[in-house]
C-alpha positions as CSV (number, residue, x, y, z in Angstrom):
1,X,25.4,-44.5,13.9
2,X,25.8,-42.3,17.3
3,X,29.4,-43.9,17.1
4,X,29.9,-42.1,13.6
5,X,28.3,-39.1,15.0
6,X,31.0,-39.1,18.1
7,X,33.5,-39.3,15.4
8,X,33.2,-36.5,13.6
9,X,32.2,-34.4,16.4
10,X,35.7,-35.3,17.8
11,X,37.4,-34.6,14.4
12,X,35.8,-31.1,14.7
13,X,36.5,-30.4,17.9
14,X,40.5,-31.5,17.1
15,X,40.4,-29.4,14.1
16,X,38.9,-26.5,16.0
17,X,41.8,-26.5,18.6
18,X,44.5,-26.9,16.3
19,X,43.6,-23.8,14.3
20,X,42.9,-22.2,17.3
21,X,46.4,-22.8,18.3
22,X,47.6,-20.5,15.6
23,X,45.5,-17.6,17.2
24,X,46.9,-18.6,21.0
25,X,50.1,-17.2,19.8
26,X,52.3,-19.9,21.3
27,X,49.7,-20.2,24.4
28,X,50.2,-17.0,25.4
29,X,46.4,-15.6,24.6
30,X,44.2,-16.9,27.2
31,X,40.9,-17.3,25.6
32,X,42.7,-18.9,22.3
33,X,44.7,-21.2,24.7
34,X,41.4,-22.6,26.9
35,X,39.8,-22.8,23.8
36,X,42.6,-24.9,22.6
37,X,42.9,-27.4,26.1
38,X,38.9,-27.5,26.2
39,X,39.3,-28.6,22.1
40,X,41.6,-31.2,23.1
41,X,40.0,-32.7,25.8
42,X,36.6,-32.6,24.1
43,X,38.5,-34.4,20.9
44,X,39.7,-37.3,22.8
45,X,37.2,-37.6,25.2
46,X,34.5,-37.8,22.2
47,X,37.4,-40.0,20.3
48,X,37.1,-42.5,23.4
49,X,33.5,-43.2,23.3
50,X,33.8,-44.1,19.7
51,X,36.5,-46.1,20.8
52,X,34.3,-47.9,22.8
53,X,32.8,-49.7,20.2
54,X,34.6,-49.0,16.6
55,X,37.7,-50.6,15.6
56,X,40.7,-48.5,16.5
57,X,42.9,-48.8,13.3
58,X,40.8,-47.7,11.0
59,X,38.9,-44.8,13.2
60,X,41.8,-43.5,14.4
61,X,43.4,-43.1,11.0
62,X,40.2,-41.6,10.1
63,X,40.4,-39.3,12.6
64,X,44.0,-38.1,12.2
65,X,43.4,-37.9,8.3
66,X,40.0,-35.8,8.0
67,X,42.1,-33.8,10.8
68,X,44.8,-33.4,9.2
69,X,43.2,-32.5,6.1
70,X,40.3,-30.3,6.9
71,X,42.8,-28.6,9.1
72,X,45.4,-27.7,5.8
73,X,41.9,-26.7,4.2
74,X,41.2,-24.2,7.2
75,X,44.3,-23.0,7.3
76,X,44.4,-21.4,3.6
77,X,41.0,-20.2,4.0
78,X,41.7,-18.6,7.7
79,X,45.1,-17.9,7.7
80,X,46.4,-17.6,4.3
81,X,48.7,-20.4,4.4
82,X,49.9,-21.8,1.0
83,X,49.7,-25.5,-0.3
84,X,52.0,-26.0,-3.3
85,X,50.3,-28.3,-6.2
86,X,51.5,-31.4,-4.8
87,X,50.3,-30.1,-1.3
88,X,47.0,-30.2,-2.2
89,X,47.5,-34.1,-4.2
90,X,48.5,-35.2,-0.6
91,X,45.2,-33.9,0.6
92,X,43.0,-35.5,-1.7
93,X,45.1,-38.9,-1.6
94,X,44.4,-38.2,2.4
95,X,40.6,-38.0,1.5
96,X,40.4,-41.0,-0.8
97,X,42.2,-43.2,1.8
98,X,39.9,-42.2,4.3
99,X,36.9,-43.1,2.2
100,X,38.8,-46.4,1.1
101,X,39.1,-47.0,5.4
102,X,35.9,-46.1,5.5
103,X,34.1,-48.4,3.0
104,X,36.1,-51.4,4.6
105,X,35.8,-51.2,8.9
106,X,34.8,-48.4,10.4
107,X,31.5,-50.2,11.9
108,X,30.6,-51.3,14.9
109,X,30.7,-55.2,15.8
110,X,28.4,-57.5,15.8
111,X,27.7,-57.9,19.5
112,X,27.7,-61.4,20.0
C-alpha cells in the first residue's frame, strides 16, 4: 500500500512541476523554475521507490497517464487552455486505461 501511496505522491509532484513550468516563463522566474527542478526530482525520486517493488510497465504507464491527464485537467482550470471534444475523449480513454492497468498489475510481488 505505501508503494501506491509513493505513486501518487510522485504523480502529484510531476503534475505540480509541469504546470509550474508554464508560470517559469521558459525558466526564466526563479521561484517557478526551483519549484519546477525540486518537482522533478521529488517525482522521480518518489517514482523510484515504487519502483522498488511494483512492476515497471504498468506503473510507469500509470504514472505518465494520470500525469498526463490530470495535467490537461489543470491546465483548463489554471490556465485557460482549451481541449476540443475529442480532446477531452482522449482524456477519459487515458483514465479508463489506467484503471484497466490498474485492475491487472500494479501490485507488489509476492516475495518469495
Amino acid at each position: 500500500m505505501l508503494d501506491i501511496f509513493l505513486l501518487a505522491v510522485a504523480i502529484a509532484m510531476e503534475v505540480a512541476a509541469t504546470c509550474l513550468l508554464k508560470t517559469s516563463n521558459g525558466l526564466t522566474r526563479f521561484w517557478p523554475s526551483v519549484g519546477v527542478v525540486v518537482g522533478y526530482l521529488a517525482a522521480f525520486f518518489l517514482l523510484a521507490l515504487a519502483l522498488k517493488r511494483l512492476p515497471v510497465g504498468p506503473v510507469y504507464a500509470v504514472w505518465a497517464g494520470l500525469g498526463t491527464a490530470a495535467t490537461a485537467i489543470l491546465g483548463t482550470w489554471l490556465y485557460g487552455d482549451r481541449l476540443p471534444t475529442w480532446g477531452w475523449i482522449g482524456v477519459v480513454l487515458i483514465v479508463l486505461g489506467v484503471v484497466l492497468l490498474g485492475a491487472c498489475g500494479t501490485h507488489a510481488p509476492d516475495d518469495n
